[in-house]
Every structure is written in C-alpha cells, then in structure tokens.
C-alpha positions as CSV (number, residue, x, y, z in Angstrom):
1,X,0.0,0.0,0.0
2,X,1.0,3.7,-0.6
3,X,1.1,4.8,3.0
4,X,1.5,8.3,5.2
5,X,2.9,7.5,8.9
6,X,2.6,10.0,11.4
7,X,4.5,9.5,14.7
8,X,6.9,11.1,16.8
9,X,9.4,8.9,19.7
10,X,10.9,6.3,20.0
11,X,7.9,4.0,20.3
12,X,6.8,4.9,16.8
13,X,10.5,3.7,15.1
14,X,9.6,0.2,14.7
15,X,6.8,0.3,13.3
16,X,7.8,2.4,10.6
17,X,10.5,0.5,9.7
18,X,8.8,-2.6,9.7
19,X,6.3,-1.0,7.2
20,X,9.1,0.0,5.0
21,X,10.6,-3.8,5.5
22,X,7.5,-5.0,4.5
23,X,7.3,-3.7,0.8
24,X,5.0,-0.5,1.5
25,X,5.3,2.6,-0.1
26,X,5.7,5.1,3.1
27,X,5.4,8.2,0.7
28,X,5.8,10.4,3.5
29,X,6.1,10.8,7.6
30,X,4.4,12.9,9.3
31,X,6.0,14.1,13.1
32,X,6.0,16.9,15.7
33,X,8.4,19.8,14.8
34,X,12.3,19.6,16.4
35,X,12.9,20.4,19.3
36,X,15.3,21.6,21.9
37,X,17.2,18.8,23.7
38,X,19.9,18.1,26.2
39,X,22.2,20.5,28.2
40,X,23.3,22.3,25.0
41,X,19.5,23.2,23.7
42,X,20.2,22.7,20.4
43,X,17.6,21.7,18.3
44,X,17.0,17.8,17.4
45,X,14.8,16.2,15.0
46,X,12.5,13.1,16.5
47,X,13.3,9.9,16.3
48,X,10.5,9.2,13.5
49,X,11.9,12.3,12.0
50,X,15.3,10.5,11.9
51,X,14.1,7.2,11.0
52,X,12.6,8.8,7.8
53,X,15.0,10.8,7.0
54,X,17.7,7.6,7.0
55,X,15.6,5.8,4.8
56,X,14.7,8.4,2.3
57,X,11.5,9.2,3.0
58,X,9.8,13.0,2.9
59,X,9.1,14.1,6.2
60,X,6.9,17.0,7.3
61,X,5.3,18.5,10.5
62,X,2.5,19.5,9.2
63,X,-0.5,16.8,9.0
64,X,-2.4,18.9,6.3
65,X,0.6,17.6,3.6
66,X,-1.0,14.2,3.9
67,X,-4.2,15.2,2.0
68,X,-1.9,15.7,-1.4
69,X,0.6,13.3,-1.0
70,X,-1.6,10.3,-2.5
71,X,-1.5,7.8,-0.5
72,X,-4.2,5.2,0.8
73,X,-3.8,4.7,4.0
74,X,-2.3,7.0,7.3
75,X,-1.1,5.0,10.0
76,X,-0.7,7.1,13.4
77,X,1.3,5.4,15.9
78,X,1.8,7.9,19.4
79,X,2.0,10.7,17.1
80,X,1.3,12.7,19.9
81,X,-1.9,14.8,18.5
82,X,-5.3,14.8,17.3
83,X,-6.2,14.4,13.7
84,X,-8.4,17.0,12.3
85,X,-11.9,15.8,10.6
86,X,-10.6,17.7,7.5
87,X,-7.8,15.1,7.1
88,X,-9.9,11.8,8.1
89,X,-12.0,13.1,5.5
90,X,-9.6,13.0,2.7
91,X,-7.4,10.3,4.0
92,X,-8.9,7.0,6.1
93,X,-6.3,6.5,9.2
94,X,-5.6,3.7,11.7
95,X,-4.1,4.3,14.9
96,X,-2.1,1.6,17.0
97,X,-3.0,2.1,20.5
98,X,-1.0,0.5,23.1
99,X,-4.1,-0.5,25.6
100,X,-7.3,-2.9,25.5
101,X,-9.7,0.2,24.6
102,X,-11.6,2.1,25.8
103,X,-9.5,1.5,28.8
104,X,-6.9,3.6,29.3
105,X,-7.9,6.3,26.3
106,X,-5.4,9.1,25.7
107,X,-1.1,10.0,25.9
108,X,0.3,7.9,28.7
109,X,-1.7,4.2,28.7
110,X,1.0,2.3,29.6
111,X,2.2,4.3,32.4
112,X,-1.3,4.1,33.7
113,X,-2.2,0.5,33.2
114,X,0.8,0.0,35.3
115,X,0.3,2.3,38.5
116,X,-3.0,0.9,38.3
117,X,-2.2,-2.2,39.0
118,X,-3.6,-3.4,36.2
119,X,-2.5,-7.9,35.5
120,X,-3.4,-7.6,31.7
121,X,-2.8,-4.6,28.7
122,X,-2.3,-5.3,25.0
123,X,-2.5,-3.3,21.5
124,X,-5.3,-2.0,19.1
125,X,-5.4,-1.6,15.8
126,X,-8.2,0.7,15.5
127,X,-9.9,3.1,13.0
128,X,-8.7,6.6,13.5
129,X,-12.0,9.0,14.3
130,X,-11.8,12.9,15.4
131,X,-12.3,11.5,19.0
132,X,-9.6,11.0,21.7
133,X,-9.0,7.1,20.3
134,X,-12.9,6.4,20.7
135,X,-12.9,4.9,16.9
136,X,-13.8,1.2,16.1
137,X,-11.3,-1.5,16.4
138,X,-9.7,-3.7,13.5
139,X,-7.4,-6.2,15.7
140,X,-6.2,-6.8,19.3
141,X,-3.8,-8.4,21.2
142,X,-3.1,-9.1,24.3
143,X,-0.4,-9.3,27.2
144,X,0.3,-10.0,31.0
145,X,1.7,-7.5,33.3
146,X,4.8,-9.0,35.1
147,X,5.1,-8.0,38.9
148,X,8.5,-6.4,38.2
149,X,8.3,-4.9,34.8
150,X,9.2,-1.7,34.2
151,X,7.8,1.1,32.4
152,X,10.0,1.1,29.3
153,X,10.1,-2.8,29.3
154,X,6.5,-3.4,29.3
155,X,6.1,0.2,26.6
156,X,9.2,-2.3,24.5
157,X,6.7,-5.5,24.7
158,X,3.9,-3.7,23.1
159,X,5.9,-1.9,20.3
160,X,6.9,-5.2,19.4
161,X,3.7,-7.0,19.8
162,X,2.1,-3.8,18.3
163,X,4.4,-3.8,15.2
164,X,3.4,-7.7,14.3
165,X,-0.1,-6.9,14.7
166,X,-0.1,-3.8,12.3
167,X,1.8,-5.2,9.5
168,X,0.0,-8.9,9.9
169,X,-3.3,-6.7,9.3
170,X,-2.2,-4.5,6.5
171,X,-1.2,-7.9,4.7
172,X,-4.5,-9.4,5.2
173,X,-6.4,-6.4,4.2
174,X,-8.5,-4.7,6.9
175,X,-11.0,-6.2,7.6
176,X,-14.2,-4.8,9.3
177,X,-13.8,-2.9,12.7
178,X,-16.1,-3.2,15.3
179,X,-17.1,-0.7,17.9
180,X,-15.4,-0.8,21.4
181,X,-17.3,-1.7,24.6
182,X,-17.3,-1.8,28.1
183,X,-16.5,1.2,30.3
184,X,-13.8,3.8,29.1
185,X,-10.4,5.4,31.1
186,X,-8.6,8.0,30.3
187,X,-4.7,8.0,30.4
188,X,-3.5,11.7,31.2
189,X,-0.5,12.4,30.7
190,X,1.9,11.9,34.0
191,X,2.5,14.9,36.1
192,X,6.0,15.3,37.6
193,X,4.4,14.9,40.9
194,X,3.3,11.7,40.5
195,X,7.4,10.6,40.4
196,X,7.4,11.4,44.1
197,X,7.1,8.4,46.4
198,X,4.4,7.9,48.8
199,X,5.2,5.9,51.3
200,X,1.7,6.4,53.6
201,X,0.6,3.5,50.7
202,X,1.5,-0.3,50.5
203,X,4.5,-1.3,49.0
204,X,3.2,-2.8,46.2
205,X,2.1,0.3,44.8
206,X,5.0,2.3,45.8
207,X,6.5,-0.2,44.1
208,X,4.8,0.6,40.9
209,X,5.6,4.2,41.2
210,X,9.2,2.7,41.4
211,X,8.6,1.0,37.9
212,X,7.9,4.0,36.3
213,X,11.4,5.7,36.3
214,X,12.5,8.9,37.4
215,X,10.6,8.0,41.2
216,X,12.1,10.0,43.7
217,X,11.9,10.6,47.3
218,X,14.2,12.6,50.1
219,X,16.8,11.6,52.1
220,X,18.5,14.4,54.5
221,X,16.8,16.8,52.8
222,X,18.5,16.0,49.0
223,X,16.4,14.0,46.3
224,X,17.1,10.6,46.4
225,X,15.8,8.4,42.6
226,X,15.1,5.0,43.6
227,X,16.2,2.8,40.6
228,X,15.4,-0.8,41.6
229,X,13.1,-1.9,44.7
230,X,11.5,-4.9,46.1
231,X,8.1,-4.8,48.0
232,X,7.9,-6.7,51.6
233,X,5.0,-7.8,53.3
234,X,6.6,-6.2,56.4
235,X,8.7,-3.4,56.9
236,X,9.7,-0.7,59.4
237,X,7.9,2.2,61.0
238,X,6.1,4.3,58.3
239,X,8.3,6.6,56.3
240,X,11.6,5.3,58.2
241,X,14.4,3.4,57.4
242,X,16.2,0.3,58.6
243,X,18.9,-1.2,56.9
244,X,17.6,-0.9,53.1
245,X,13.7,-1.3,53.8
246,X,11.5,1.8,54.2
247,X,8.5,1.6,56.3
248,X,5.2,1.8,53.5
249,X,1.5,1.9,54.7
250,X,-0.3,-1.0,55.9
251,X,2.8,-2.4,57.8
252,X,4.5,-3.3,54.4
253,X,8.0,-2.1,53.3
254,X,10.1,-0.9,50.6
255,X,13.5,-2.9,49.9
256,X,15.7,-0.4,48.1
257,X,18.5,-2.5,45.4
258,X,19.4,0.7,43.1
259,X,19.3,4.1,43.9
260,X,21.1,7.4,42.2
261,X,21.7,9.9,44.5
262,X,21.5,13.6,44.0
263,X,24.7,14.9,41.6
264,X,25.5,11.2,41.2
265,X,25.6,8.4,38.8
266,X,23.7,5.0,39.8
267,X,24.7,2.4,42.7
268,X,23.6,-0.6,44.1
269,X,21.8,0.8,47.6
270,X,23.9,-1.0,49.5
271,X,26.8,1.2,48.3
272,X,24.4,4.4,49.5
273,X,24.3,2.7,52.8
274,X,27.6,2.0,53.4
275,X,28.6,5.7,52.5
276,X,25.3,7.7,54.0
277,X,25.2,5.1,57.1
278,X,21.6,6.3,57.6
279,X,20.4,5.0,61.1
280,X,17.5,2.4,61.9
281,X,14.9,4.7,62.3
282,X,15.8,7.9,60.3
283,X,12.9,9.4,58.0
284,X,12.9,9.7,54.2
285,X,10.5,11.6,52.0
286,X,11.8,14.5,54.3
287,X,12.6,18.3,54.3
C-alpha cells in the first residue's frame, strides 16, 4: 500500500520501519516539529523524524501535507496529536493504541495500566475518528503485566507485539472494525508529581511508582531516585528506614537494590548505605 505515517518517539521507530521492511510505499512521515534537547538546547529532530529521514522518505510536520501526498492509507502510531476531521476526510487512518480500549484512552496508557495495577494490557489496531481514540477497532492483542516490569520494558513489549499486529493486518487487508465496549479510562499524561514516592501506601504500589522511572523521594533533605526496589509484606515504622527497607502503609516495606543519588551516577543501595550510614529509624521523603 502507498502509506502516510505520522509518529513522533521512540515508540513509533519500529513500526515504521517494519512497514518499510515489508514492501509498503511510506510516501511520507508525518512528526512533531524539532525540538530543543539536552544540556546544550540545540535543536533535534524526533526519532521518526530520523528514521525517515535515513531511509529516504519525505518528512513533514505539518498533517495537512497528507491530503496531497496520494497515498491510501495514514497509519498514526503515538504521534502525539489529534487528527483533524478535515484530514480523516480526505485520507482513512488507523491508529495503533497501546491498551485494551476504551481503557486507558489518551497520551500515557501504559504508564497508567501499570500504576493501576492493572495484570493484563495489550494493543489496538483501530480506525482513526476525530475523537480522543474512541474509533472502532480492526485487531487486538493481548499481554500479562509481570510483577517487576518496568515502564520502558512493558512500553518495548507492546511496540513489538504492536508492530506484528499492524503489518500482519495490512497484509491481510482490513477487515471490518467493530465498535469498542465496556467502560472507558482516560490515560492523562503523567505529572512530575506523581514521580514522588508515597510511602503512607502499600508497597506494592510504591513499588509501581518505582517501575515507572524517574521516582524519587528525600533523604536528609536531597532527592534521592530509587532505581530498583522490592516490595515486603513487612517493613519498618512508616516513612523510616532500617537497613535498606523503608517503612510503607499497611505495615508493608520498601526494599531499596538501586538508587542514584542527588549529583550522582547510579549504585547498588547498599553502596548508599555504606557511604550515607543512615540509622534504623531515620525518616525519608523528608525536608
């Protein structure tokens, strides 16, 4: 097929090359405009953007250049946008969703299927519609959620579930899509905020904050990433420390493996210890 893409990080890369690999005709990319990145704030193309432009292919940031470019088909995978009617009108779209829609409609699904706590999550191929991914759905598959799995682990599952699934479908021919059902979520997009740990809940979700990246907390009044934990069934006083387990709500605790330290590169936390020498009993999450 003679295809537009439109997609922006990292997420989006395989799929587009896959496409490509596959014998399509990508006849151009569509992908938010660069950027400034890194210390230096230079400006930086995507990473579709430089997918495309190593393989040849015209790249644009502006979605309207779809309408003329005479393709078939737009394929929008965490392009990072809403399509406009005007375009769905001239050009049908799908959209690969990483979720089990309706739940978790909208930017961050993954992140949210995780800190929810949710045991299953999967991928949509789905018809692309004006609404926030509300359109009708060609194809699905589905995944566990391990206890430990991170963030970008889980995100790297479903990119390569989600890239079989697309070009499988596009091979077969679309067939028809049916409407989704059940109750629908909405996955807004994370808030700094939600980095910081909270250690008034249960480890386990603590834990899930953990899996995230970026999750932070305060030790003597300096931020303190965790990298790595474990969740116990019993720790420490709430909010304290003893040896490497923080106290969480419910009488549960927080076994810390990998933590980066404020100005500092990553260490095992037994390392921290062993330098900090924080005493049974000290608080964290702390001014």
């Amino acid at each position: 097929m003679r295809l537009a893409f439109l997609g922006t990080p990292e997420a989006a890369v395989r799929p587009l090359e896959a496409l490509v690999a596959a014998g399509h005709d990508v006849a151009i990319v569509v992908s938010q405009p660069d950027r400034k990145r890194g210390r230096g704030g230079t400006l930086e193309p995507s990473p579709v953007k430089s997918a495309a432009q190593r393989a040849g292919i015209p790249v644009t940031d502006r979605v309207d250049d779809v309408v003329d470019a005479g393709v078939e088909l737009g394929v929008v995978v965490a392009f990072g946008k809403l399509i406009k009617a005007h375009v769905l009108d001239a050009v049908p779209m799908v959209n690969l969703h990483f979720s089990l829609l309706p739940r978790w409609r909208g930017a961050a699904p993954v992140e949210r299927a995780l800190l929810a706590g949710d045991r299953e999550t999967g991928v949509c191929l789905m018809a692309l519609d004006p609404g926030l991914d509300t359109g009708p759905v060609y194809a699905t598959v589905r995944t566990p959620i391990a206890d430990n799995e991170s963030v970008d682990a889980l995100r790297s599952r479903l990119v390569d579930l989600g890239t079989r699934l697309l070009v499988e479908e596009l091979d077969a021919g679309l067939g028809v899509a049916v409407a989704q059902e059940g109750e629908a979520t909405y996955a807004a997009k994370l808030d700094p905020s939600e980095r910081s740990l909270d250690f008034t809940k249960p480890a386990v979700e603590v834990h899930r904050t953990v899996r995230l990246g970026r999750a932070w907390t305060t030790f003597r009044g300096e931020r303190l990433q965790v990298v790595e934990a474990r969740p116990l069934d019993q720790g420490p006083e709430l909010g304290t420390i003893d040896g490497l387990v923080i106290g969480c709500g419910g009488g549960t605790g927080l076994e810390l493996l990998t933590v980066k330290p404020a100005g500092k590169g990553e260490q095992t936390a037994s390392a921290w210890r062993n330098g900090n020498r924080p005493q049974n009993g000290e608080g964290v999450g702390r001014s």
